[in-house]
C-alpha positions in Angstrom: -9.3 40.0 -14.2 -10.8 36.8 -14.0 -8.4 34.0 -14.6 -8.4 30.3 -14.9 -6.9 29.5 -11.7 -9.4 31.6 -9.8 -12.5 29.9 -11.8 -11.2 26.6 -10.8 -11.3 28.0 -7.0 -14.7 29.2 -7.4 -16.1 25.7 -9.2 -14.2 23.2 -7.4 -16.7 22.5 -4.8 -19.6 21.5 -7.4 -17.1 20.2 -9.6 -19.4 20.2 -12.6 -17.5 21.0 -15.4 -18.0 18.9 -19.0 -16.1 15.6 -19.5 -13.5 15.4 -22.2 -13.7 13.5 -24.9 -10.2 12.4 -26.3 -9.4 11.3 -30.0 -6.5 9.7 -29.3 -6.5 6.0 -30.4 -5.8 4.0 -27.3 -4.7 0.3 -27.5 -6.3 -2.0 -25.5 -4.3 -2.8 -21.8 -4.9 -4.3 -18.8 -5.6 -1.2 -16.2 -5.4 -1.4 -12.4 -8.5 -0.1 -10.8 -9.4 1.2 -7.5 -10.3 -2.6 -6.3 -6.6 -3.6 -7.8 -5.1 -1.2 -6.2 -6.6 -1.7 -2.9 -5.3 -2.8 0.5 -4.3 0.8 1.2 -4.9 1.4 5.0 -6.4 4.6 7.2 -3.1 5.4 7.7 0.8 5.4 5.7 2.7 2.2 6.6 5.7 1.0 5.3 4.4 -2.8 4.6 7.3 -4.9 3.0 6.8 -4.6 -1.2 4.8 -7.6 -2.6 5.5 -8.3 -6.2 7.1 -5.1 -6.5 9.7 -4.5 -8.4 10.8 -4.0 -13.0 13.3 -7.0 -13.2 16.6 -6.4 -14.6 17.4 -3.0 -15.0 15.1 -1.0 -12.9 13.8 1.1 -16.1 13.2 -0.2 -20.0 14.7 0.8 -22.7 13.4 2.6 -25.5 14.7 3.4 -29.6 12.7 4.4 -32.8 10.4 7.5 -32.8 9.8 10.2 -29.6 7.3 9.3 -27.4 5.2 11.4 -25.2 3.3 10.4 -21.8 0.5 12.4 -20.9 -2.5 12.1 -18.6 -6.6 12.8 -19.1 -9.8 13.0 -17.3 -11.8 10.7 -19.1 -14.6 10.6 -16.4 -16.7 13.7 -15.4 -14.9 16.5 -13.7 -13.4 19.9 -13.8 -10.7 20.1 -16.5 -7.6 22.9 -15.1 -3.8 23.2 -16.4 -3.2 24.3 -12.4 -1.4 20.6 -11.4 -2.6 21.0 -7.8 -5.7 20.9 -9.0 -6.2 18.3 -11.4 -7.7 14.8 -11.0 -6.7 12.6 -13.5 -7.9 8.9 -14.1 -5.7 7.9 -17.4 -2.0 7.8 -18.6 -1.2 7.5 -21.8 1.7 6.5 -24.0 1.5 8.5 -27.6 3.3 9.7 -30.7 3.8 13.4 -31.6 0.8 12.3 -33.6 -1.6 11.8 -30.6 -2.3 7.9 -31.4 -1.3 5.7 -28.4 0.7 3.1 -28.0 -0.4 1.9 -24.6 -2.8 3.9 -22.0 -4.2 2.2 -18.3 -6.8 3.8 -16.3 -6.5 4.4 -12.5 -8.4 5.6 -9.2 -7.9 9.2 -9.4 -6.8 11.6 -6.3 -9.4 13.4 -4.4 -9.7 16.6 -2.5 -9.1 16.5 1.5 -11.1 19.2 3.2 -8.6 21.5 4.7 -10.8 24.3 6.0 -12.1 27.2 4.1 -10.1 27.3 1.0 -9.6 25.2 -1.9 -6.8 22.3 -1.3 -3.8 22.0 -3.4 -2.5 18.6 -3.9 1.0 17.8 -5.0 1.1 19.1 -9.3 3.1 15.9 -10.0 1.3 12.9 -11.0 3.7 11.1 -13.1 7.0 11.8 -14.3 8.3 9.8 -17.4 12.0 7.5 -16.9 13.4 6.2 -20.1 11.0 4.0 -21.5 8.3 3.9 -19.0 6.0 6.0 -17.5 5.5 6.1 -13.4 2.4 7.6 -11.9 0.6 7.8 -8.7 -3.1 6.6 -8.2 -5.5 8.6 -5.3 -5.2 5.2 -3.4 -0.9 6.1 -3.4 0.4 3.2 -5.0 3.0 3.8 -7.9 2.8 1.9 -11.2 4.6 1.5 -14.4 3.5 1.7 -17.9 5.8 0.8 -20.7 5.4 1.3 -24.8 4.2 -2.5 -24.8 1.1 -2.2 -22.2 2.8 -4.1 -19.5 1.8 -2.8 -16.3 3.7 -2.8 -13.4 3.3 -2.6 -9.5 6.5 -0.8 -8.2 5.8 0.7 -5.2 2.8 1.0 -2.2 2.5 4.1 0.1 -1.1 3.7 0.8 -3.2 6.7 1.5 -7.1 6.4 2.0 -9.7 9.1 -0.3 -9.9 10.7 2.6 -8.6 13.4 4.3 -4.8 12.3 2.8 -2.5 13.1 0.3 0.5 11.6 -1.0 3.1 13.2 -3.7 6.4 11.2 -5.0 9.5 11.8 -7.1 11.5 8.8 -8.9 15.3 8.9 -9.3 16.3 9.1 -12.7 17.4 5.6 -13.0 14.2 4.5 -11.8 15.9 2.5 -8.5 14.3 4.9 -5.9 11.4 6.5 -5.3 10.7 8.9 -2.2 7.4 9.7 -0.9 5.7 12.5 1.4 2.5 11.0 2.9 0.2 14.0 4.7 -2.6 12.8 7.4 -5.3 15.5 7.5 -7.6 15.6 10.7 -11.2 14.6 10.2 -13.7 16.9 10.4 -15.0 18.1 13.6 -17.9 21.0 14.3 -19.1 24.1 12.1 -21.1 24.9 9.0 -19.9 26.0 6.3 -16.4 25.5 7.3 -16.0 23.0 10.0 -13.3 22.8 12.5 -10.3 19.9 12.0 -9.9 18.4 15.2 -7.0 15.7 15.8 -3.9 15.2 14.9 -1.8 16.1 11.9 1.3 13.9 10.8 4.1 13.7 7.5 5.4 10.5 6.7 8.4 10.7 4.2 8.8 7.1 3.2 11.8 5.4 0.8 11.8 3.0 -2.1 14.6 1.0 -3.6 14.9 -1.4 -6.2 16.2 -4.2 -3.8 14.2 -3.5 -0.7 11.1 -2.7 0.7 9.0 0.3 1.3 9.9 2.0 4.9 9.4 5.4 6.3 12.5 6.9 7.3 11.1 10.7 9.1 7.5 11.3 10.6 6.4 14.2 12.2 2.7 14.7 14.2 1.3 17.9 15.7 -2.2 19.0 16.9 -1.5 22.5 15.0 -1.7 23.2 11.3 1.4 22.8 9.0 3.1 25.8 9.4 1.9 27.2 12.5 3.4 27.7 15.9 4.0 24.4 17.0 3.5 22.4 13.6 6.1 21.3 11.1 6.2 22.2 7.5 4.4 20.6 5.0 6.8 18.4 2.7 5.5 18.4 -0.9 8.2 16.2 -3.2 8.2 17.3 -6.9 11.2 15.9 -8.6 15.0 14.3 -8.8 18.2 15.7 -10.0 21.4 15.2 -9.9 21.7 15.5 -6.1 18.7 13.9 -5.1 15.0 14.2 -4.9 13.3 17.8 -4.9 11.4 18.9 -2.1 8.7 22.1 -2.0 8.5 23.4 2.0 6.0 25.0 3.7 3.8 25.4 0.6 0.3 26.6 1.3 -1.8 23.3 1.8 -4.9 25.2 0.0 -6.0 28.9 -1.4 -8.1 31.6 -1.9 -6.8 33.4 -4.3 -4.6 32.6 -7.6 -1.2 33.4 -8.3 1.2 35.5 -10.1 1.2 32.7 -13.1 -1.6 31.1 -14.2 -0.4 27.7 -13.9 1.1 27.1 -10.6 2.6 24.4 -9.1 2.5 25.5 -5.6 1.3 28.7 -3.5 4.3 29.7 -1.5 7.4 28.0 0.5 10.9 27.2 -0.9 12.3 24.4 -2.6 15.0 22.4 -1.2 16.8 18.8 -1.7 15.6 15.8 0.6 18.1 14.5 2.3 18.7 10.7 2.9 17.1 11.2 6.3 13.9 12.7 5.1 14.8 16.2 6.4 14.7 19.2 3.8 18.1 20.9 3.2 18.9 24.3 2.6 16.3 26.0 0.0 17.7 26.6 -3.1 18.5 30.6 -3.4 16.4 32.5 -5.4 16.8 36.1 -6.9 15.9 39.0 -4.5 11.7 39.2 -4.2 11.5 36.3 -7.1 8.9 33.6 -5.2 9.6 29.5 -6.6 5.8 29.0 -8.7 6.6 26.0 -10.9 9.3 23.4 -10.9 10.0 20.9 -13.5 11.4 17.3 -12.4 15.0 18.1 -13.4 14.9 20.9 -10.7 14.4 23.8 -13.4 13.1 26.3 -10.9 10.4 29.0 -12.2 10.6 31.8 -10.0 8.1 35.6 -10.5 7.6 38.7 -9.4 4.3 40.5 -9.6 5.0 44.3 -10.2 3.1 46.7 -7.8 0.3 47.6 -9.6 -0.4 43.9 -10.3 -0.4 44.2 -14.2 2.8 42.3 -15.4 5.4 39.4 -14.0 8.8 39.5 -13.6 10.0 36.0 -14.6 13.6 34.5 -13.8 14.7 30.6 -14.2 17.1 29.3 -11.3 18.7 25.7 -12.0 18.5 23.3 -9.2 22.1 24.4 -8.2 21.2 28.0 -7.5 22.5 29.0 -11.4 20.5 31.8 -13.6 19.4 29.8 -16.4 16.8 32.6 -18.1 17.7 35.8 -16.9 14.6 38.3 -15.6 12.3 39.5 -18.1 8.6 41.2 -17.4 5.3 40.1 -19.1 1.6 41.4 -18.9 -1.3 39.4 -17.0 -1.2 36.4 -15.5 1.0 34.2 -18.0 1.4 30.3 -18.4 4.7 29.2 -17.9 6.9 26.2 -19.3 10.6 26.1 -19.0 13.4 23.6 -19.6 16.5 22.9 -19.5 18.9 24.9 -21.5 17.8 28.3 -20.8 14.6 27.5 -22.5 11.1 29.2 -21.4 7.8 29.5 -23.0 5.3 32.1 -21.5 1.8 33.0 -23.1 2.3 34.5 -26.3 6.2 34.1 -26.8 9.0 31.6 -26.3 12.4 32.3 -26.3 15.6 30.3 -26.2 18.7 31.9 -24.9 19.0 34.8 -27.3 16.5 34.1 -29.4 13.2 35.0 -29.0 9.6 34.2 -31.0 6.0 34.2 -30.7 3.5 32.2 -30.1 -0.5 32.5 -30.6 -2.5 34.0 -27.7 -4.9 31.0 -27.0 -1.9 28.7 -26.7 -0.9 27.8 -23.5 2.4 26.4 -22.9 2.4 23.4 -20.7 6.0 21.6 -21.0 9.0 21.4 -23.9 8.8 18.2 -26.0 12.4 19.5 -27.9 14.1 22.8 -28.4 11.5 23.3 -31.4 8.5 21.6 -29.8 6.6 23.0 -27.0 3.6 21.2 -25.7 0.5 23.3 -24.4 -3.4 23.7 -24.4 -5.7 25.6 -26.5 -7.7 27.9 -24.4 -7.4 31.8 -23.3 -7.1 33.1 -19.5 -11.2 33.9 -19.4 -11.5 29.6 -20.1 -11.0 26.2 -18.9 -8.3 24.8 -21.2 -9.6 22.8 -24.2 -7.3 20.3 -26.5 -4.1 19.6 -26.2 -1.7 20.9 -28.8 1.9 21.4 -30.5 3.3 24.5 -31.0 6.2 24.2 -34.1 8.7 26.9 -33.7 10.4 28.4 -36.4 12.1 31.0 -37.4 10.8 34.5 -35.0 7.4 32.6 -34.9 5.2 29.6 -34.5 2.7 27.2 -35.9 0.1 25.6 -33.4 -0.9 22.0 -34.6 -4.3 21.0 -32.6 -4.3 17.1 -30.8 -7.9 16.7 -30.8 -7.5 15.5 -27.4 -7.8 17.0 -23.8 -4.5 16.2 -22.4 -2.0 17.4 -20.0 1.8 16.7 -21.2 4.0 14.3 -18.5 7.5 14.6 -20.3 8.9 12.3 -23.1 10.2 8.7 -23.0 13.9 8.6 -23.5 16.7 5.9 -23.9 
């Protein structure tokens, strides 16, 4: 069966696919570009912050009517639900009505070459605090985007767009940000596939509201992450309660897709960061139930693929090791969005708790917007996703209400 996830794999290196083009009325703001963004150097530092910084409070605050952030590809390039694939080069600011209140543009993330496989970058881009929006550029500095426009700088962990990658995760108050910075060899000999020759290295660096950028753990080895004699690749993907949320050891690229169709990661566990920059314990999962997809509270999507490979077991863990949607089996190779709450939306159903409803086949669920919103892309396993879209729950069923714009949902802007 071919699905999405494995037709990005096999187009990634011509990257061809057809541009969006987005509906969504966007209000004029002042965007940082690659050159605004620059200064990044060949290798992570932890250069003193410049400018950085929100004033006051560390986040804004925000009343009146919900807000969502999401993110685009307005410029040429393959569009894919899988996060570690995507390459974004907009945020945006909208109603539940897709017009905009604010959007900027930014350098987007590219691909490192990693060997014969196709790389998988961190699937968190952004992650929405109260009433701004904080997201990554390719060139790693963080930025802010509030309702107004106004544009922030908050934080720098400079990567080059080459052979690095960078993923973050911002505290809930918006003080602290934590950063896992990975140095990829440079190419050495071989065609097709050459060789990576050099030295591998993990920064994990630390932001706070009243101090500078500094890297608190680095590790280097001449073997690959998760070999004999290399350390574990370090992937952060959100913040809870307890602190920020680390994935370990996950595959840094892949042949092959996974048990969902929209991953977040191929492998490893998921664990809390500790102040030192060293992962804790992983978080427990059910017996045989492999962490796919976490969501930046530390809701932990966990499957397993039954032995003839035709349905998926899937199970909800909380960041604290608690059961929040007990184990129940789908056909294929679903998408999956959960939430809080013991809520989970899977191709073709949703259920909450008890209750249980369904939802068209050519929606894909991406993220929950409320406990009767769930936001998704139109599209079916066979194709690249197309617009972004609402589904309205109600009653045992659903209504799908089409965007008319090729987005990927962030979360929502709260108070």
């Amino acid at each position: 069966m071919l699905r999405k996830s494995l037709i990005a794999l096999a187009i990634l290196g011509a990257v061809s696919a057809c541009a969006s083009s987005s509906s969504v009325s966007l209000h004029t703001s002042q965007s940082p570009s690659a050159s605004a963004a620059a200064s990044a150097s060949t290798a992570p530092s932890a250069s003193p912050s410049d400018g950085f910084g929100r004033g006051g409070p560390c986040v804004a605050s925000l009343s009146g009517t919900a807000l969502m952030a999401v993110l685009e590809r307005k410029a040429s390039g393959f569009q894919t639900m899988v996060g570690p694939f995507q390459h974004h080069d907009t945020v945006a600011i909208a109603g539940l009505n897709a017009v905009a209140r604010a959007h900027a543009t930014f350098q987007p993330r590219s691909m490192p070459y990693i060997g014969n496989a196709a790389t998988l970058l961190s699937p968190r881009e952004a992650y929405t605090v109260h009433g701004v929006v904080d997201y990554i550029d390719g060139l790693g500095n963080v930025w802010s985007l509030g309702v107004d426009g106004h544009q922030t700088s908050v934080a720098r962990f400079p990567i080059t767009l080459q052979q690095q990658e960078v993923s973050f995760a911002v505290s809930s108050d918006g003080c602290h940000l934590m950063a896992a910075a990975l140095t990829i060899p440079p190419k050495g000999a071989g065609d097709p596939f050459p060789t990576l020759n050099g030295t591998w290295k993990l920064d994990v660096m630390q932001w706070d509201f009243d101090g500078a950028a500094k890297t608190i753990k680095s590790w280097s080895s001449a073997s690959f992450p998760g070999q004999p004699g290399g350390f574990q690749n370090l992937v952060l993907v959100g913040w809870d309660s307890v602190g920020p949320l680390v994935v370990v050891g996950s595959a840094l690229g892949t042949q092959n897709g996974n048990v969902i169709d929209n991953f977040d990661f191929f492998g490893g566990s998921v664990a809390h960061l500790g102040a030192d920059g060293t992962p804790g314990p992983a978080i427990a999962m059910p017996s045989g139930c492999a962490p796919v997809r976490v969501t930046p509270a530390g809701d932990i999507t966990c499957a397993t693929q039954s032995s003839d490979g035709t349905s998926v077991t899937i199970q909800v863990i909380s960041s604290s090791g608690a059961v929040e949607v007990p184990g129940f089996t789908v056909k294929g190779y679903p998408d999956v969005a959960a939430a809080t709450g013991g809520f989970i939306a899977v191709t073709g159903q949703w259920r909450k708790g008890s209750s249980t409803g369904t939802l068209p086949a050519n929606f894909e669920p991406e993220g929950w917007i409320d406990p009767n919103t769930i936001f998704g892309r139109l599209g079916t396993p066979a194709n690249p996703p197309g617009n972004a879209a609402l589904a309205h729950l109600s009653g045992s069923g659903s209504t799908v209400e089409n965007l008319g714009f090729a987005g990927d949902y962030v979360g929502m802007l709260t108070p």
